[in-house]
C-alpha positions in Angstrom: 20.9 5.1 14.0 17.6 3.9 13.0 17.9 -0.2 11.8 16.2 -1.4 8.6 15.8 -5.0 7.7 15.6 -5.2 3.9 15.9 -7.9 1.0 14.9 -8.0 -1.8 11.7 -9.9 -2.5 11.6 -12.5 -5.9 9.8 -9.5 -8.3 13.0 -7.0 -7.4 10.8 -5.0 -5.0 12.5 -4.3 -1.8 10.7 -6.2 1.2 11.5 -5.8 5.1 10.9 -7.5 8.0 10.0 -6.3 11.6 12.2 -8.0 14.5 9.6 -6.5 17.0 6.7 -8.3 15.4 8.9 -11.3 14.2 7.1 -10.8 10.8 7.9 -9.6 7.2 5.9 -6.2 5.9 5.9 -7.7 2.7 5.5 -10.9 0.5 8.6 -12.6 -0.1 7.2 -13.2 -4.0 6.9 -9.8 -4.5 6.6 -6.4 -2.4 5.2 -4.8 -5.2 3.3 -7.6 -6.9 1.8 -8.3 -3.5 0.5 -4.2 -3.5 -1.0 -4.8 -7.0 -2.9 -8.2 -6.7 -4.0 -7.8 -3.0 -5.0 -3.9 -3.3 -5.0 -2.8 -6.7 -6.4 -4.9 -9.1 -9.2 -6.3 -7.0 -10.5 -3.1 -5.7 -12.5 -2.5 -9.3 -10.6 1.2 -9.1 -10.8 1.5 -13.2 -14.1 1.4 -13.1 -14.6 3.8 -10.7 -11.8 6.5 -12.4 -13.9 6.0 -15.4 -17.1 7.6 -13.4 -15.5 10.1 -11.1 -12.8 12.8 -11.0 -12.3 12.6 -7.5 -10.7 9.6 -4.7 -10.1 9.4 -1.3 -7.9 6.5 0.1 -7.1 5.6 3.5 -3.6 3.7 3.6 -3.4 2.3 7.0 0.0 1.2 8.5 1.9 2.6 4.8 5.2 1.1 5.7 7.1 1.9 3.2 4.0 2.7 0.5 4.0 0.0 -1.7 0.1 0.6 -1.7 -0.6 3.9 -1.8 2.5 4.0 -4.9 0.6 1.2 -6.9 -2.7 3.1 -6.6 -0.7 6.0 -7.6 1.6 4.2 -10.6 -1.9 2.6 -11.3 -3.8 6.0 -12.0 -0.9 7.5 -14.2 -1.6 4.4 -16.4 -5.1 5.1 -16.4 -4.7 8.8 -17.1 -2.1 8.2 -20.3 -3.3 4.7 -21.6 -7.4 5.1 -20.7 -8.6 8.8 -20.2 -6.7 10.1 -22.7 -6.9 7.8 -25.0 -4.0 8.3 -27.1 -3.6 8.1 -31.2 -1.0 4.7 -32.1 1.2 7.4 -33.3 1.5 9.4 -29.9 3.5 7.7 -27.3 3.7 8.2 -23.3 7.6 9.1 -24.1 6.5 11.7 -26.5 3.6 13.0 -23.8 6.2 13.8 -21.4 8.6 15.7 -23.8 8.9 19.4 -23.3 9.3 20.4 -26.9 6.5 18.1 -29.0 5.8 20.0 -32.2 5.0 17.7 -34.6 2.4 16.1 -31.8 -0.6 17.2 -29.8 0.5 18.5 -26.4 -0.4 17.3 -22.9 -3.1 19.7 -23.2 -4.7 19.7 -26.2 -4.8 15.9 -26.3 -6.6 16.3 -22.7 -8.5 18.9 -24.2 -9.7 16.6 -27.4 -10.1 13.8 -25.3 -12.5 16.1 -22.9 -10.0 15.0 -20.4 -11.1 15.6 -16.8 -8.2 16.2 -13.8 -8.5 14.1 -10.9 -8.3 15.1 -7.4 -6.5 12.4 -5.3 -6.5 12.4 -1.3 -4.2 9.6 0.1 -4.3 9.4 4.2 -1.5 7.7 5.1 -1.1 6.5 9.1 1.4 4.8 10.3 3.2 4.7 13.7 6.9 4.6 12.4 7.7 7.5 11.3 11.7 7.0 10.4 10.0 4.2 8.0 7.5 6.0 6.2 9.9 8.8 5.5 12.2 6.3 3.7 9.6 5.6 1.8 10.0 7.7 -1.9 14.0 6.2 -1.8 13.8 2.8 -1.9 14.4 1.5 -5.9 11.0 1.0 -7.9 12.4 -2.8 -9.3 16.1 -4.3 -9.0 16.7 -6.8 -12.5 18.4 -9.7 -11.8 18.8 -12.8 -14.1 20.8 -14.6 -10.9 21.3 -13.0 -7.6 22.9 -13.8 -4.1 20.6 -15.0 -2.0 22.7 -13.8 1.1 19.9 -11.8 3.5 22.2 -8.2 5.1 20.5 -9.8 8.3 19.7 -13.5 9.7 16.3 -14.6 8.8 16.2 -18.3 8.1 12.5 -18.5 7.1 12.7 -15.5 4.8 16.3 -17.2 2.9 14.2 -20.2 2.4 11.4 -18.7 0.2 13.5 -16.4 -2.5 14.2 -17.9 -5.2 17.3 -17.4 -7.8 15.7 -15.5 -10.7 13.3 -12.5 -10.4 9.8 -12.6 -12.3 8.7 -8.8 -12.5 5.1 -8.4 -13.0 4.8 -5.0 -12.3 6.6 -1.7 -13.5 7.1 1.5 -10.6 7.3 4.3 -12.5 10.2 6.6 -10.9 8.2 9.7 -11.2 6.1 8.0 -8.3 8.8 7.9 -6.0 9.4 11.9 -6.8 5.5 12.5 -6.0 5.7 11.3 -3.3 8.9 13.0 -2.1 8.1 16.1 -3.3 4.9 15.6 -0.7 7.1 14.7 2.3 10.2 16.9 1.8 9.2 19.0 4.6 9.4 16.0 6.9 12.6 15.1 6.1 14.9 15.4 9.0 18.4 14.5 9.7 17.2 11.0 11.0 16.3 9.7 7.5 19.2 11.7 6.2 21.6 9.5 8.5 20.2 6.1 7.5 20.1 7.1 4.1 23.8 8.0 3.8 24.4 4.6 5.0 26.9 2.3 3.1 24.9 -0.2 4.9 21.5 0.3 3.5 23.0 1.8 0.1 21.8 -0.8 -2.6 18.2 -0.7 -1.5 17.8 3.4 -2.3 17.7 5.0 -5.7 20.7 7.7 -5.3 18.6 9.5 -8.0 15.9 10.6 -5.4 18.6 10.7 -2.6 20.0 13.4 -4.8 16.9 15.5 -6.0 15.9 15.3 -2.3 19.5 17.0 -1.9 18.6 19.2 -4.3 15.5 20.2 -3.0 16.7 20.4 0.6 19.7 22.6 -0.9 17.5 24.9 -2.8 15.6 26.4 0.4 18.3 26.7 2.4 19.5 30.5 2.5 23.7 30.2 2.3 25.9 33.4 3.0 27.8 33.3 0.9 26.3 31.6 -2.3 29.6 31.2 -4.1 29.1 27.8 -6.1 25.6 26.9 -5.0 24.0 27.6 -8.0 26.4 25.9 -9.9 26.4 23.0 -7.6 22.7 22.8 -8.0 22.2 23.1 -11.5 25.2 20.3 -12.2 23.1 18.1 -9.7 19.9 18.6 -11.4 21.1 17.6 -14.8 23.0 14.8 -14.3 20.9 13.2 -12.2 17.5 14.6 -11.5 16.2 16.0 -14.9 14.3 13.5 -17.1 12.2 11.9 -13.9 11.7 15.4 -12.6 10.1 16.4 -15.3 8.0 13.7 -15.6 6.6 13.5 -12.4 5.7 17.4 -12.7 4.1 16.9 -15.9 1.8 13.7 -14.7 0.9 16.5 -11.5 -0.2 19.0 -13.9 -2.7 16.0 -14.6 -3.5 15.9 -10.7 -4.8 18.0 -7.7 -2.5 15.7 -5.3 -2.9 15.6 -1.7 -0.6 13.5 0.5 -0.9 13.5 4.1 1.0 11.3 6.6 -0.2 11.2 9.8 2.2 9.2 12.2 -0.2 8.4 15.2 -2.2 5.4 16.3 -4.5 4.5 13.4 -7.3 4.1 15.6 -6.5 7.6 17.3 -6.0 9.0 13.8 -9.4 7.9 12.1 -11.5 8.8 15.2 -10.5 12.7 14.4 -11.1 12.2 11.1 -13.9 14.1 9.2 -13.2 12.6 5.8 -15.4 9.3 3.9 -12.9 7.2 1.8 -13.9 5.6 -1.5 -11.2 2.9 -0.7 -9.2 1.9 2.2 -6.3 -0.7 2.2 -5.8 -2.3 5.6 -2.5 -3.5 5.9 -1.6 -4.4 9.4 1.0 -7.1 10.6 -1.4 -10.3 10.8 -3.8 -10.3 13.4 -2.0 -11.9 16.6 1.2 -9.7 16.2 -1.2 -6.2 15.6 -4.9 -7.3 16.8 -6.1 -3.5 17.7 -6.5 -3.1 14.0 -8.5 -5.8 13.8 -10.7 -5.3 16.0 -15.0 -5.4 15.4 -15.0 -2.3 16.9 -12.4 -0.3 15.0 -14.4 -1.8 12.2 -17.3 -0.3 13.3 -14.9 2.8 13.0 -13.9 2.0 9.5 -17.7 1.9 8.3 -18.3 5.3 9.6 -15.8 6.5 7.0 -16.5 4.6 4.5 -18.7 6.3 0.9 -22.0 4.2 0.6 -19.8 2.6 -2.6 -16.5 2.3 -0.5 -14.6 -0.5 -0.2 -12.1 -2.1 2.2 -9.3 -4.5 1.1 -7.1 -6.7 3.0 -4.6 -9.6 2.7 -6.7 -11.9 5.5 -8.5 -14.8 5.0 -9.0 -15.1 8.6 -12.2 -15.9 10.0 -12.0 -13.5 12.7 -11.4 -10.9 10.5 -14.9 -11.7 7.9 -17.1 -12.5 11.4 -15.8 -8.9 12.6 -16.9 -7.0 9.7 -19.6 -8.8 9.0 -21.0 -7.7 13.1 -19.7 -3.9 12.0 -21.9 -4.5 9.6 -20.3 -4.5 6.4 -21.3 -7.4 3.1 -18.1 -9.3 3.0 -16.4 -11.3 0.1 -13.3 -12.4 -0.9 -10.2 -11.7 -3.3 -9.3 -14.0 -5.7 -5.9 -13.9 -7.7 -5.6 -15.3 -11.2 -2.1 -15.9 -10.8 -1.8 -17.9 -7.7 -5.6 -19.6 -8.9 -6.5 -18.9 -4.8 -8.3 -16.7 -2.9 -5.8 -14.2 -1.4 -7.9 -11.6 0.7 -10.5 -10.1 2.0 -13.2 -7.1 1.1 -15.5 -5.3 2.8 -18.3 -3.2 1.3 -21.6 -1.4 2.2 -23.1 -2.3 -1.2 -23.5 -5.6 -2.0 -23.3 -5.7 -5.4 -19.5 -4.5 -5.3 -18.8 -8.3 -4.1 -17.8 -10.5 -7.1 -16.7 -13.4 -4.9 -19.3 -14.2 -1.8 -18.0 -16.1 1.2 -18.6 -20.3 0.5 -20.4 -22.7 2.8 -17.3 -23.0 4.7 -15.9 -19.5 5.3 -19.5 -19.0 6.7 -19.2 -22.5 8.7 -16.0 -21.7 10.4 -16.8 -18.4 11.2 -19.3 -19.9 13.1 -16.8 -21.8 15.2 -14.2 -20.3 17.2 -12.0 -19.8 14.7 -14.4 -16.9 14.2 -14.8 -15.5 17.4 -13.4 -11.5 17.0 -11.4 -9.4 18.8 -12.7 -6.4 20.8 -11.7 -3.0 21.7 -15.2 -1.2 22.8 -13.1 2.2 24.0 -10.4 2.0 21.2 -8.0 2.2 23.0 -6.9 -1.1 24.9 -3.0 -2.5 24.2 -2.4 -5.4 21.9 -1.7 -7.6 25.2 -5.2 -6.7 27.0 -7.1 -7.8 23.3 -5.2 -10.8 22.7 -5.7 -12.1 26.6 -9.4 -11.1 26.6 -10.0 -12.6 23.2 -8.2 -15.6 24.9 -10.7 -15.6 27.5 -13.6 -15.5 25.2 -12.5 -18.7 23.4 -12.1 -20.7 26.6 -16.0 -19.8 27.4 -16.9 -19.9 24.4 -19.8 -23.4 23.6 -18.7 -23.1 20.1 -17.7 -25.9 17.8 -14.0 -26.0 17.4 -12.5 -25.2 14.5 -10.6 -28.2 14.0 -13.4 -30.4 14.4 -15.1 -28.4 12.0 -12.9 -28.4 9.4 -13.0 -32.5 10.0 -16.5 -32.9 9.6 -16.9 -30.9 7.1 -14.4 -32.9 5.1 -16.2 -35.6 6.1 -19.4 -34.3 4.6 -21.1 -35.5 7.9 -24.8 -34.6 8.9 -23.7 -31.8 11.6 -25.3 -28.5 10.9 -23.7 -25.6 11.9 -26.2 -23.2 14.1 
């Protein structure tokens, strides 16, 4: 059976980590907070809802889709709270009701509101296809005012950095969960099926969306005889599935949703791809465990489907990673979080004025030393090994300043000029 690795992270999100990579997918302060402050909120994408009606976002390596299910919890905000515009007296519980008399329906508020429908493309790639499958099941937030700390797996460094209580920033709608199931219920096979009937793995999945996916499954499958089907169904779809249901196929009467998951070799996957993105979220393992996706030459790649107003976002600081896209040619900046009062990430852009915080004196100084020095894939196509021992090579030769000594004169606030 496939093997997960999952805690949960200090905001109630579910994180994992990746044995193979010796890493964690996600923060251990927060899977989902990470999603919103790294992705979300710095990527301006209010703004840009409020000028067009369609999006295109490329979620590379999805994992389990904490991204691309913030972007989507995000826009359902935007579209009850912002488009629409709602009266005091008309709340989002009352918009999702069936039977509002006494109010204005989903329609005629969007209708008064000269509300527009958006159409939404989310490419998704990643090369674990068991994982993104388990995506739409794993629960939105888990409360806890005290919780054992006790990992389901050994993981010292992880243990060490939750904390007792959980601080939840962010809400995950469930209806985004059923979106996105409803998108990849046709993928579902008996793999996910196995690790989801787990006793193992059971507190980490909503058994709401492990029974509408039941349901769902159920409801194409042609029985001879039907005796008790229907009634199975129907007791399964009230008692559990019902109120979310509903609400996630109201919000899509408010969408033209497209979700695609394409399990391949990100670089493989982009290079056949027609479509320019208005946003991407790069969200490899860092750049020595996964260094193909970092690469100045699949961000050469990236710029070629990137809308003249795109943007990139990313959780590196790295120098590398800024010196790479600045040679793809990209404007680069950085993300700043309010809440941690530190820079957090990345951005890259192809209009400069999108960049609210420019690289200092010495992000530009060290990527002038070898801390800077990029990887390189010219063919896209090399292994992880080949980049890292060619990049390895490149730093040995290399007649740049090291970044350590650097970092100590410029502490120093010696004379030496960088070239």
């Amino acid at each position: 059976m496939y093997e997960l690795y999952p805690y949960f992270t200090n905001d109630g999100s579910v994180g994992l980590f990746s044995p193979s990579a010796d890493d964690i997918y996600h923060s251990t302060y927060g899977a989902l907070t990470e999603a919103y402050e790294k992705f979300i909120l710095p990527s301006n994408i209010k703004d840009f809802l409020k000028k067009n009606s369609e999006i295109k976002i490329l979620d590379i390596c999805f994992g389990i889709g904490y991204n691309s299910k913030s972007f989507i919890n995000f826009l359902l905000d935007f579209i009850y709270n912002d488009t629409i515009g709602l009266d005091n007296n008309i709340n989002n519980d009352e918009i999702y009701t069936d039977n509002i008399i006494s109010k204005k329906s989903i329609n005629s508020v969007r209708n008064d509101k000269k509300n527009k429908k958006f159409k939404v493309f989310i490419n998704a790639i990643d090369n674990d296809k068991n994982l993104a499958l388990l995506s739409p099941f794993f629960v939105t937030a888990k409360n806890f005012k005290h919780r054992n700390l006790e990992l389901p797996f050994k993981q010292e460094k992880i243990s060490k950095m939750l904390s007792e209580k959980t601080s939840q920033k962010f809400k995950l709608k469930k209806e985004v969960n059923i979106i996105l199931l409803l998108s990849l219920i046709n993928q579902i096979d008996d793999s996910t099926i196995e690790v989801l009937k787990s006793k193992k793995y059971s507190q980490f999945f909503d058994k709401d969306i492990i029974n509408l996916m039941a349901f769902l499954k159920l409801k194409e499958c042609k029985y001879t005889p039907l005796l008790n089907l229907n009634t199975f169904l129907h007791n399964i779809y009230y008692k559990y599935i019902s109120p979310s249901y509903k609400k996630a196929m109201n919000d899509l009467k408010l969408l033209d949703f497209n979700f695609n998951l394409n399990i391949s070799d990100a670089r493989q996957a982009i290079k056949n791809d027609n479509n320019l993105y208005n946003y991407v979220f790069l969200d490899a393992f860092t750049p020595t465990k996964c260094p193909c996706l970092w690469t100045v030459d699949f961000f050469k790649l990236l710029y070629s489907h990137l809308e003249d107003d795109g943007m990139i976002l990313t959780y590196s600081n790295s120098a590398l990673v800024r010196n790479a896209f600045l040679n793809a040619g990209f404007y680069v900046g950085k993300i700043y979080s309010d809440s941690a009062n530190k820079f957090t990430g990345t951005i890259a852009v192809k209009n400069k004025s999108l960049i609210k915080y420019e690289l200092s004196e010495y992000d530009l100084g060290l990527m002038k030393s070898k801390a800077g020095i990029f990887y390189r894939d010219e063919n896209l196509s090399l292994d992880n090994e080949a980049i890292i021992k060619a990049h390895e090579i490149d730093v040995k030769n290399s007649n740049l300043i090291s970044s350590s000594k650097f970092i100590k004169s410029y502490k120093n606030k010696s004379s030496y000029i960088v070239k």
